[in-house]
C-alpha positions in Angstrom: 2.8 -59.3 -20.4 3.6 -57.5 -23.6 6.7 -55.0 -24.1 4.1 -52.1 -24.0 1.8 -52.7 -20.9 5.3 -53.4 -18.8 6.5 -49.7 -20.2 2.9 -48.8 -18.5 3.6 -50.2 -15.5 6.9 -48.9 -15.2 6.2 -46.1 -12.8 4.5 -48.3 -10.6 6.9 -50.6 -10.4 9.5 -48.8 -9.4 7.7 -47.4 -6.4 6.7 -50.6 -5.2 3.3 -49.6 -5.9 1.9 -52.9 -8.2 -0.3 -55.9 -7.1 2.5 -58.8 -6.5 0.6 -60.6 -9.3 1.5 -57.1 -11.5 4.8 -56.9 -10.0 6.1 -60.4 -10.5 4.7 -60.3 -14.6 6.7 -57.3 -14.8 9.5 -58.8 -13.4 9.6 -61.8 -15.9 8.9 -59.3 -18.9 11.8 -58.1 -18.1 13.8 -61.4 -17.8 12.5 -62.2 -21.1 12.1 -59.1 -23.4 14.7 -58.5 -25.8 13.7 -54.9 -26.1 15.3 -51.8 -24.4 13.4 -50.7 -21.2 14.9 -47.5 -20.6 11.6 -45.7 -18.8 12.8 -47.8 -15.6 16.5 -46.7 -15.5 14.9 -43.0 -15.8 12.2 -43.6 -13.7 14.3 -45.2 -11.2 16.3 -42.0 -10.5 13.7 -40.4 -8.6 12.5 -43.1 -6.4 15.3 -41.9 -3.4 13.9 -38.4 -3.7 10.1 -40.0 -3.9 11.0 -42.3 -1.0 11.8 -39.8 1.2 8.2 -38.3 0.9 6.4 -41.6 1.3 5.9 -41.2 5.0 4.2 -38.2 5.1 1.0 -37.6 5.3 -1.0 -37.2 2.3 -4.1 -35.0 1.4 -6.8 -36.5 0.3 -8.7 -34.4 -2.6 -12.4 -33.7 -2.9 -14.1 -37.8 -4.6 -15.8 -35.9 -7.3 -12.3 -34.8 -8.6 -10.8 -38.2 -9.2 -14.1 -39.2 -11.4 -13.8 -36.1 -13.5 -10.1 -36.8 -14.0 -10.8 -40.6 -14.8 -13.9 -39.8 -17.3 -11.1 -36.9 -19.2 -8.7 -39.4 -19.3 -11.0 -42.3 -20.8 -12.3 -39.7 -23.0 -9.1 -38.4 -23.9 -7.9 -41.9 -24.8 -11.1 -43.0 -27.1 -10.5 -39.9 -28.9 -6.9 -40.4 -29.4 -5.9 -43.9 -29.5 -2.1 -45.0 -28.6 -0.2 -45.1 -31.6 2.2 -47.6 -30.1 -0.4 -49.7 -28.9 0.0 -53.6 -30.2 -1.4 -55.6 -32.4 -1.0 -59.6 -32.6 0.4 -58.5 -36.3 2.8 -56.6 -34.5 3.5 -58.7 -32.4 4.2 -61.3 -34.8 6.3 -59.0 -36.3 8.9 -58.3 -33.3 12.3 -59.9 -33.4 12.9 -63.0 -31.3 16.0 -62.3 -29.1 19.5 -62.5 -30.6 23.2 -61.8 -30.2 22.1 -58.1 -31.3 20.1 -57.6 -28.8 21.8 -58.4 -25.3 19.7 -59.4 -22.4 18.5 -57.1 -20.6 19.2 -56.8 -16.7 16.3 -56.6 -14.3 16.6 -53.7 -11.9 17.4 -55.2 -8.4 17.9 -54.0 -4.7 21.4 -53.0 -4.1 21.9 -53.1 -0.4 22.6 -50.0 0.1 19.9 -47.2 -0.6 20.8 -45.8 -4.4 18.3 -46.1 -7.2 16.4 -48.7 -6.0 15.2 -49.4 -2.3 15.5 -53.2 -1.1 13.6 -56.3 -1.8 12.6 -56.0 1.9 12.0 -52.3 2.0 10.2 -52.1 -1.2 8.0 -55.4 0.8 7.4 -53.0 3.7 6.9 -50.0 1.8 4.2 -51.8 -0.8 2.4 -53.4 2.2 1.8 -49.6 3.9 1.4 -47.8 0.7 -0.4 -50.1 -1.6 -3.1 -48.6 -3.2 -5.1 -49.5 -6.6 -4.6 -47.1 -9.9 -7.6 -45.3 -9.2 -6.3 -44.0 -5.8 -2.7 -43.3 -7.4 -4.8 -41.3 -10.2 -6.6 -39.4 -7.0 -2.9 -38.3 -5.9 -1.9 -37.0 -9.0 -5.3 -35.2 -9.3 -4.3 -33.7 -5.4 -0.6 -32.2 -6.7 -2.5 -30.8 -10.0 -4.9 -29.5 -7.5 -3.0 -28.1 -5.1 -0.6 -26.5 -7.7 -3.7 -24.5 -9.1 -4.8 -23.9 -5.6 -1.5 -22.3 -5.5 -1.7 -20.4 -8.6 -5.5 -19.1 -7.8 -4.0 -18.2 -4.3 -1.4 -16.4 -6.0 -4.2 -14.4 -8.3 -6.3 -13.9 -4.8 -3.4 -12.0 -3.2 -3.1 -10.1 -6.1 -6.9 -8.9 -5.8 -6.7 -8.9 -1.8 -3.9 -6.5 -2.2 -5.8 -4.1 -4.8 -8.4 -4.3 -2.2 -6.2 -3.2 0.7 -4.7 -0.7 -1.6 -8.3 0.8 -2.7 -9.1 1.2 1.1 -6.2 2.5 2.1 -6.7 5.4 -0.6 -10.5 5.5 0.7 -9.4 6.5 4.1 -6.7 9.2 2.7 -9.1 10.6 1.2 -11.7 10.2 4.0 -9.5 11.7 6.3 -8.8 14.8 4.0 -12.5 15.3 3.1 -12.9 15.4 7.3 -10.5 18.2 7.3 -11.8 20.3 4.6 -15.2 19.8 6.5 -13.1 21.3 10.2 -12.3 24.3 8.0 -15.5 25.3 6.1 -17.1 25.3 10.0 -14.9 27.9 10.6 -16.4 31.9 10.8 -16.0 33.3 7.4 -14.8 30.0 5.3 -15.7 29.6 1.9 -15.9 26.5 0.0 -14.7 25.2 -3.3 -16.3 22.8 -5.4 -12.6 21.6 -7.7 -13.4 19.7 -11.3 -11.2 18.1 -13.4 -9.4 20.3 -16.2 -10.0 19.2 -20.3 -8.3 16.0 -20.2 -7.9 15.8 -16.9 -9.4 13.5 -14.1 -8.2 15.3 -10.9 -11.4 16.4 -8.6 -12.1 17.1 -5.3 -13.6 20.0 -2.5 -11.8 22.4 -0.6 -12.3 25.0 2.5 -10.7 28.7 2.7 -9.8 29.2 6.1 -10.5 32.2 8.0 -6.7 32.7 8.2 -6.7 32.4 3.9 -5.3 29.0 3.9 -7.0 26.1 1.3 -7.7 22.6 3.1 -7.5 21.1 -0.2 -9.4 17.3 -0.6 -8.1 15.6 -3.9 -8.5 12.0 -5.9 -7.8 10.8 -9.0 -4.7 12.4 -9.2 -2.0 11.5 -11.6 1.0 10.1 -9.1 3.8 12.2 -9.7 7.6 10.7 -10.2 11.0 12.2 -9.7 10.4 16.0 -8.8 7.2 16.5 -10.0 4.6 18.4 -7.3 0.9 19.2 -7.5 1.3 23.0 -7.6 -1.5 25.4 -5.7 -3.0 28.6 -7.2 -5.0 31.2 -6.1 -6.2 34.0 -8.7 -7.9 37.0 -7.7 -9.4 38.5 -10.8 -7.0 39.7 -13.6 -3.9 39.5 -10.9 -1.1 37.0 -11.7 -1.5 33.3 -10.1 -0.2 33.3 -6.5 1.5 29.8 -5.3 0.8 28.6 -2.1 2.0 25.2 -1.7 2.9 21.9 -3.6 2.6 17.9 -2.5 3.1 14.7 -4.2 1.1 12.0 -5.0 2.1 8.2 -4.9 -0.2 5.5 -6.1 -3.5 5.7 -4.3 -4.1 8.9 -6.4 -5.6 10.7 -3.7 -3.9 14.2 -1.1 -5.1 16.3 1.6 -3.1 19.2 1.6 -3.2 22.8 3.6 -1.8 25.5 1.9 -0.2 28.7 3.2 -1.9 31.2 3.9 -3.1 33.6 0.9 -5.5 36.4 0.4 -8.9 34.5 -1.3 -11.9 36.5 -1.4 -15.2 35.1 -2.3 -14.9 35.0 -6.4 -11.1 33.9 -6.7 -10.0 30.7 -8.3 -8.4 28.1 -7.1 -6.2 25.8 -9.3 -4.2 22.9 -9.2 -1.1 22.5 -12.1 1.4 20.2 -12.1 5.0 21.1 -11.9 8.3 19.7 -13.2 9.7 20.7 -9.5 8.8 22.8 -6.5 9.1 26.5 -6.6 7.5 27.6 -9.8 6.4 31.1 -9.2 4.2 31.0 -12.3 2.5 28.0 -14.0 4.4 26.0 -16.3 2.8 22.8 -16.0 -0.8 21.4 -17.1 -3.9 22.7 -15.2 -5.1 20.0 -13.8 -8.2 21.3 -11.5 -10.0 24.2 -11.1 -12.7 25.9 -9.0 -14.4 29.1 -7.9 -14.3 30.3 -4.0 -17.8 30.2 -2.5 -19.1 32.2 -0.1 -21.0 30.8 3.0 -24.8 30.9 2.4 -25.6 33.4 4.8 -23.3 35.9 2.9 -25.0 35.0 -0.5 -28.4 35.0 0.5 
């Protein structure tokens, strides 16, 4: 066995995982090969933390998955040949052990459980676990696959949530729209047809009470932040704007609201600004939404 195909070997080996034919050629390499073989003194110090997993149960991915990874990985090595890969030139060209280059020492089973398990535990352990490359390959492919399993999962929370979140402001604004609907039944309501201001998106319907109050149905609303209030307005011909109530909006964009009561006849506007803070007595934020109060269609036919 050449210096190179034992460095391939080397993860194998240490997890007890090569043929005994494999194992034991490894094994002599090692006896015999002047060169360093550090990948199995790094390798080796994860085989207490791998061995501990060993028992459990293992996953088996979907067949097709292992060919795919296999043809990639043939693919992958036609297209890139190892550079280290040797030659009998090279070969011929390697020193021949020396003073200079000590002996190296082939990794054996202490008794007690440190790098390496024991001769008869690594037995055991090969005799349960042992498995060709191609099923090794199919386990490897199963933590890649259950890693991006994760990560897709991950992504598909993130839309589930954006879901919930959509549906959630689809029955806010439901549940508004059903009250502006109670108040235009009312004797005497009139209705309001809101659209967005220029360079605005805020839109929605809203009811005038018989008592004067607006049941106010709103979406695509900006959300406020810190103080900030969706300020209402009614304006009765050339008379200054009236306030009659402000709310907030978080995230779903959307508010049902009921203002206090205000005198609205049939003609007035309705207006939504938003405000810095509560208690404005005039607007001195953006208008946001407007819209004219409608009479009911008995009354305008």
């Amino acid at each position: 066995m050449t210096h190179s195909e034992a460095i391939d070997r080397a993860a194998a080996y240490v997890l007890g995982a090569l043929e005994r034919t494999e194992e034991a050629a490894v094994r002599e390499h090692l006896a015999t090969c002047a060169e360093p073989h550090a990948e199995f003194e790094a390798l080796s110090g994860v085989v207490p933390a791998l061995l501990e997993l060993a028992d459990l149960e293992l996953v088996e991915p979907p067949a097709a998955l292992g060919g795919r990874i296999m043809a990639a990985a043939a693919a992958d090595l036609a297209a890139n040949p190892r550079a280290g890969a040797v030659t009998p030139s090279a070969a011929a060209s390697r020193p021949t052990p020396s003073a200079a280059w000590p002996t190296p020492s082939i990794p054996t089973a202490p008794s007690a459980p440190t790098a390496f398990p024991s001769a008869a535990g690594r037995a055991a352990r090969s005799e349960r676990n042992r498995t060709g490359r191609f099923d090794w390959a199919l386990r490897i492919a199963a933590v890649i696959a259950i890693v991006a399993v994760g990560a897709w999962g991950l992504s598909l929370q993130g839309q589930l949530q954006g879901a919930h979140d959509q549906l959630e402001a689809a029955r806010h604004f439901d549940t508004a729209i059903a009250s502006v609907i109670g108040a235009a039944g009312q004797p005497d309501a009139k209705t309001v047809i809101l659209k967005p201001a220029e360079g605005a998106t805020a839109n929605g319907i809203a009811a005038i009470a018989s008592d004067g109050s607006v049941v106010l149905a709103m979406r695509d609303l900006t959300p406020t932040s810190g103080s900030q209030v969706y300020e209402a307005w009614v304006i009765v011909g050339e008379a200054a704007p009236v306030p009659v109530g402000g709310f907030s909006v978080d995230s779903d964009r959307t508010a049902g609201f009921t203002t206090r009561p205000a005198e609205a006849p049939p003609g007035a506007v309705i207006a939504l600004s938003l405000e810095p803070s509560e208690g404005s007595t005039v607007p001195v934020g953006p208008i946001v939404s407007t819209g004219i109060a409608l009479a009911p269609a008995s009354q305008n036919g």
